[in-house]
ZAMARGU-4260 file (C-alpha; in steps of 0.2 Angstrom, whole numbers, plus 5000, padded with zeros to 4 digits):
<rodrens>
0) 5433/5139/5204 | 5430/5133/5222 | 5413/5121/5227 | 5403/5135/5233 | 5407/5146/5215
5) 5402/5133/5204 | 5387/5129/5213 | 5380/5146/5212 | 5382/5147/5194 | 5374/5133/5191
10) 5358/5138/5200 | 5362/5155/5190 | 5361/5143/5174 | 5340/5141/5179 | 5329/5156/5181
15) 5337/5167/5172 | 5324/5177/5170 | 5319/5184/5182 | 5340/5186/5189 | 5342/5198/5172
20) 5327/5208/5177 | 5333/5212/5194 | 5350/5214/5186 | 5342/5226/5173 | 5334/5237/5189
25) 5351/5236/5199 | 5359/5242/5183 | 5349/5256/5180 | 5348/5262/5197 | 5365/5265/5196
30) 5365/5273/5178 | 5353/5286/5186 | 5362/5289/5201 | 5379/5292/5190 | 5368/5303/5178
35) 5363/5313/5193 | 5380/5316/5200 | 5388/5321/5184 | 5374/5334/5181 | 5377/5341/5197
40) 5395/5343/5193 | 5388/5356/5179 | 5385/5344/5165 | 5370/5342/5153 | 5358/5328/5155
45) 5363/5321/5138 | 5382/5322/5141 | 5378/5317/5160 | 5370/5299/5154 | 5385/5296/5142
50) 5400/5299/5153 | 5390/5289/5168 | 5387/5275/5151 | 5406/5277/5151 | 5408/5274/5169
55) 5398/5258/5170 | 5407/5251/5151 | 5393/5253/5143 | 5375/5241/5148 | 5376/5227/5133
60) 5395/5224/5139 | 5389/5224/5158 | 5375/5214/5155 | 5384/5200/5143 | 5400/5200/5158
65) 5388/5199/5171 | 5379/5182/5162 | 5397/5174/5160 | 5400/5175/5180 | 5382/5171/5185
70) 5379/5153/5174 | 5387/5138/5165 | 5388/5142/5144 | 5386/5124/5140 | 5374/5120/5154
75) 5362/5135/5148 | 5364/5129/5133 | 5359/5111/5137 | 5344/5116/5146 | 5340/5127/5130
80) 5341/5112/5117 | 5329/5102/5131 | 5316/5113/5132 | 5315/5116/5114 | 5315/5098/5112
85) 5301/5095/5124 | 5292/5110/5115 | 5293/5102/5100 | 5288/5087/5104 | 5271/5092/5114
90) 5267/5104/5097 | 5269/5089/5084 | 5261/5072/5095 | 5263/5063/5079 | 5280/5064/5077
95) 5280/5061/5096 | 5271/5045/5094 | 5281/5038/5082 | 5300/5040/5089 | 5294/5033/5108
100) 5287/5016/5097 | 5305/5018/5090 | 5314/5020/5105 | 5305/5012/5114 | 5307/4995/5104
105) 5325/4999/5102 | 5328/5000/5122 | 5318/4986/5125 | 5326/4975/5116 | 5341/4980/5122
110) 5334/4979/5141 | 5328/4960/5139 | 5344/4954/5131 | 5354/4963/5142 | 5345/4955/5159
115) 5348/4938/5150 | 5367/4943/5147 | 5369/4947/5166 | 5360/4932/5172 | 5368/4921/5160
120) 5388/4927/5159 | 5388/4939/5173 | 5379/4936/5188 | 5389/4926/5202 | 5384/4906/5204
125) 5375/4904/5218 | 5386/4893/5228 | 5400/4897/5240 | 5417/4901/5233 | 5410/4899/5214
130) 5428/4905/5208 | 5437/4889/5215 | 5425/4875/5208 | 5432/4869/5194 | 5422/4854/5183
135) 5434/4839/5176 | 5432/4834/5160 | 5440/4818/5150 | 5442/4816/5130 | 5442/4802/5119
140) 5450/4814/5103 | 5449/4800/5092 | 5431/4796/5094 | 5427/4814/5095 | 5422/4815/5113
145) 5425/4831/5123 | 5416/4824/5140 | 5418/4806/5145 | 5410/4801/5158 | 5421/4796/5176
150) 5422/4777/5182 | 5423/4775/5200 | 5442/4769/5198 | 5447/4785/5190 | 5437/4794/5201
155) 5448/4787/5216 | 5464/4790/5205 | 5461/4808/5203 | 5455/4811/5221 | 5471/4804/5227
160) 5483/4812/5216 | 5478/4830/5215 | 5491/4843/5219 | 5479/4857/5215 | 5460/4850/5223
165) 5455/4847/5238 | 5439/4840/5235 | 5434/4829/5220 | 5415/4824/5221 | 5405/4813/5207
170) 5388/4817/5201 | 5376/4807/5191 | 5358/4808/5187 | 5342/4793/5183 | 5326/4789/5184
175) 5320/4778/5199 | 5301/4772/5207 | 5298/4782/5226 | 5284/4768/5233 | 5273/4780/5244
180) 5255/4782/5242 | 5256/4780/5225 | 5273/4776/5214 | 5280/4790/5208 | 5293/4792/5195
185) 5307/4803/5201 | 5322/4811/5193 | 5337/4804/5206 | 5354/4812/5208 | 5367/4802/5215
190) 5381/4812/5224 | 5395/4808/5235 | 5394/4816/5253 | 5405/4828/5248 | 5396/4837/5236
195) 5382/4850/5244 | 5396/4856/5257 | 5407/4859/5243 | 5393/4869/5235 | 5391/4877/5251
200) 5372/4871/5249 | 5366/4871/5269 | 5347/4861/5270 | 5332/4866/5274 | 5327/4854/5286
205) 5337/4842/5294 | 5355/4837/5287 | 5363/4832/5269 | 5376/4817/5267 | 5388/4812/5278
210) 5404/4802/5273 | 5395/4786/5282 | 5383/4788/5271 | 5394/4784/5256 | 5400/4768/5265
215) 5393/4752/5258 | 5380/4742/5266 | 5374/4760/5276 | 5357/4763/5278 | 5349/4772/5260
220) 5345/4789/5265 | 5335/4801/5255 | 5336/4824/5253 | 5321/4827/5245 | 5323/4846/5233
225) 5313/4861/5237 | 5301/4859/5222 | 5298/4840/5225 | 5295/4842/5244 | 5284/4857/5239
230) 5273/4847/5226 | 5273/4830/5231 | 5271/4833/5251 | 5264/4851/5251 | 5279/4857/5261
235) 5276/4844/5276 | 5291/4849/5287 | 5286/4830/5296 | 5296/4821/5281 | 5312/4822/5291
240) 5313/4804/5296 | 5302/4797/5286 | 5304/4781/5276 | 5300/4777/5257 | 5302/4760/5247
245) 5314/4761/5231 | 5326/4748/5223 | 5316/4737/5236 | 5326/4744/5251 | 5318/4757/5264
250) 5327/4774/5261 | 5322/4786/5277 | 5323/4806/5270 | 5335/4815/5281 | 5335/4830/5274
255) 5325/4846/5262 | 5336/4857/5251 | 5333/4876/5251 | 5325/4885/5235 | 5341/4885/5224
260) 5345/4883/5206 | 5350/4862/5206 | 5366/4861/5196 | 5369/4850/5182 | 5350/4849/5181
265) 5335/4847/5192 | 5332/4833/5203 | 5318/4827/5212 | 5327/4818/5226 | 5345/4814/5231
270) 5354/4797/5238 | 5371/4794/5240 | 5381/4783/5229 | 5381/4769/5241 | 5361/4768/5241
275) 5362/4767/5220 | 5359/4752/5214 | 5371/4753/5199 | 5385/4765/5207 | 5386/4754/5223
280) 5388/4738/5213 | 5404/4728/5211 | 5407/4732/5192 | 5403/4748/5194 | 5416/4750/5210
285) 5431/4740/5204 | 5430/4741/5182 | 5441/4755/5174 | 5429/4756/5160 | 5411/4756/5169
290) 5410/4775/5167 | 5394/4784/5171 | 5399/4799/5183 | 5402/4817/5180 | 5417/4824/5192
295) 5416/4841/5202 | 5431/4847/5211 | 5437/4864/5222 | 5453/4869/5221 | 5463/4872/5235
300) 5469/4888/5241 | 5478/4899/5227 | 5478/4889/5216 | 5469/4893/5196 | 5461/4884/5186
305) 5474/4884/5173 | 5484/4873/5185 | 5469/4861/5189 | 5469/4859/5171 | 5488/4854/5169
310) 5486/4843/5185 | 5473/4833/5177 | 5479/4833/5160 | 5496/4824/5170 | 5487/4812/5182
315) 5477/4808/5164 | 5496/4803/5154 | 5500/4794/5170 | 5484/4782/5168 | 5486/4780/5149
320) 5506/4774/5156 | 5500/4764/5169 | 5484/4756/5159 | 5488/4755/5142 | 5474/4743/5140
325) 5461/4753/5148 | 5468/4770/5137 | 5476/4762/5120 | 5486/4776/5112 | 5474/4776/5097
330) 5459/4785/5106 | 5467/4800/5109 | 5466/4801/5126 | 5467/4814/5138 | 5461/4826/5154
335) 5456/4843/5159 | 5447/4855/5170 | 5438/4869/5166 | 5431/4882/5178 | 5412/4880/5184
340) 5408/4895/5176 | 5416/4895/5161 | 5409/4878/5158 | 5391/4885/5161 | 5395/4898/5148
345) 5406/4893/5135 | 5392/4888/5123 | 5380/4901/5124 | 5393/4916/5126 | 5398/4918/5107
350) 5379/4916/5103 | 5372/4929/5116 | 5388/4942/5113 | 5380/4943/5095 | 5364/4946/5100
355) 5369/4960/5112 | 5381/4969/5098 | 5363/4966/5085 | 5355/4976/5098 | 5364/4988/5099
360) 5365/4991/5080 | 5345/4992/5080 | 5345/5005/5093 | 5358/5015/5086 | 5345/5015/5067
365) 5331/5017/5078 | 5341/5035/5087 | 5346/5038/5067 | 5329/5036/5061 | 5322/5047/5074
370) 5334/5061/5071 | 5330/5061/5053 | 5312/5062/5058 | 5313/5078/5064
</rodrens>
């Protein structure tokens, strides 16, 4: 059946009403004008009408042939079944009532969890590339830790020993007092210089860190978040270059992050790890065991996150080789990496896959409850 034929008959599906009773018309034209003929050829008017019924193959035959050609079967028969539903449904408002509440509960819930799914598991990170950042992970089996914190040693160990990464950044998070007006309490994060650009974060105002700024002995530099700016300085776009006191040294804001979801967690402002008193200290920069950082990395060019995983996990037996007294045999230790996203996920997947199927199963009883209704 070619485009045009099938869109006729399914306009033929609708109105067909009113296409019978002109069919019915054109059909008994033609009954009268073969009725007449065979009369003048000598017939009776009665045998006249059933040799011209002959002729034409009888009118049910005609008419039922003529219904076939014009519409769809199954679509008449859809639109049937819809108007005797919605018949049905305006004659008994009751019953009406009661199956939109059931529906209407069931598809609901199934909505709401739905847009919790998708922004949970499906939709993209926000960040540039999200499929090549990869988070690194070590474990302690023997005491049962899955996610042990980086020292500033290992850090540098995996950063220069990585056939798989071509960035390794370091991350950590504390509470710190912002001298302006008033103190302030504020929730710091501590990056590397690395770390927005291999996000693909670009600032609001101003710049983010720059490798100098990781450099000890630079000048402490501040990037204030959207929501702090916002709050704490009504969204003054004058802050770019202005100075605050905080571990007793004058940190000058350079920069204002856009409105983006801050990943591991929310921070109030930002300083780079030479500006932290803890990270930028001696212990901290030269002791093995002084761990306190979390370790993000993007992978280079084809490469998987499976092979990050099996490059850490190596650069991890070549420490434990190399520093058997910093990684004794007896704690079990060992390395990873995981992708970004699966690490997001991993722990509420099962959980909101269980939901979504329990859903499902209350929509489907609330469609089976409806159905017995009627």
């Amino acid at each position: 059946m070619t485009t045009r034929g099938w869109f006729a008959r399914t306009i033929g599906s609708f109105g067909k009403q009113k296409l019978d009773r002109d069919f019915d018309a054109e059909l008994a034209s033609h009954l009268e004008i073969a009725t007449d003929d065979n009369v003048q050829r000598g017939m009776s008017r009665e045998e006249a009408r059933r040799r011209a019924l002959l002729q034409l193959g009888g009118i049910e035959a005609t008419r039922e042939s003529r219904r076939d050609q014009r519409g769809l079967p199954l679509l008449e028969q859809l639109w049937h079944d819809m108007r005797y539903g919605v018949r049905t449904l305006v004659n008994n408002p009751g019953f009406t009532l009661v199956a939109l509440l059931a529906l209407g509960l069931g598809i609901g819930a199934n909505t709401a969890l739905f847009s919790v799914v998708y922004s949970v598991l499906l939709r993209p990170l926000p960040y540039a590339d999200p499929n090549h950042l990869v988070v690194l992970t070590q474990k302690a089996r023997a005491a049962n830790l899955d996610n042990m914190p980086f020292s500033a040693v290992e850090i540098d160990d995996y950063r220069n020993q990585t056939r798989t990464m071509d960035q390794v950044e370091e991350y950590h998070s504390m509470y710190f007092v912002l001298l302006g007006k008033e103190p302030d309490r504020v929730q710091t994060g501590v990056v590397s210089a690395g770390f927005f650009p291999m996000l693909g974060v670009k600032p609001l105002l101003g710049r983010v860190f720059q490798p100098s700024d990781d450099l000890m002995g630079a000048p402490p530099v501040l990037v204030l978040s959207y929501n702090y700016w916002q709050r704490a300085f009504g969204g003054d776009r004058d802050i770019i270059g202005k100075t605050f006191r905080m571990n007793d040294k004058e940190h000058t804001v350079v920069g204002v992050l856009p409105p983006i979801p801050q990943y591991p967690r929310e921070n109030d402002v930002y300083m780079p790890i030479s500006a932290c008193p803890f990270r930028s200290n001696k212990m901290h920069r030269t002791d093995r065991s002084m761990r306190m950082m979390r370790v993000f990395a993007h992978l280079k060019p084809g490469a998987t996150a499976e092979a990050a995983n099996h490059d850490v996990h190596n650069i991890a037996m070549q420490l434990e080789h190399e520093y058997p007294k910093d990684y004794p045999a007896t704690i079990g230790f060992d390395a990873g990496a995981d992708s970004l996203s699966e690490q997001l996920t991993q722990k509420a997947r099962p959980m909101l896959m269980l939901l979504l199927a329990v859903t499902g199963i209350v929509l489907l009883i609330c469609c089976t409850n409806v159905a017995n209704l009627a």
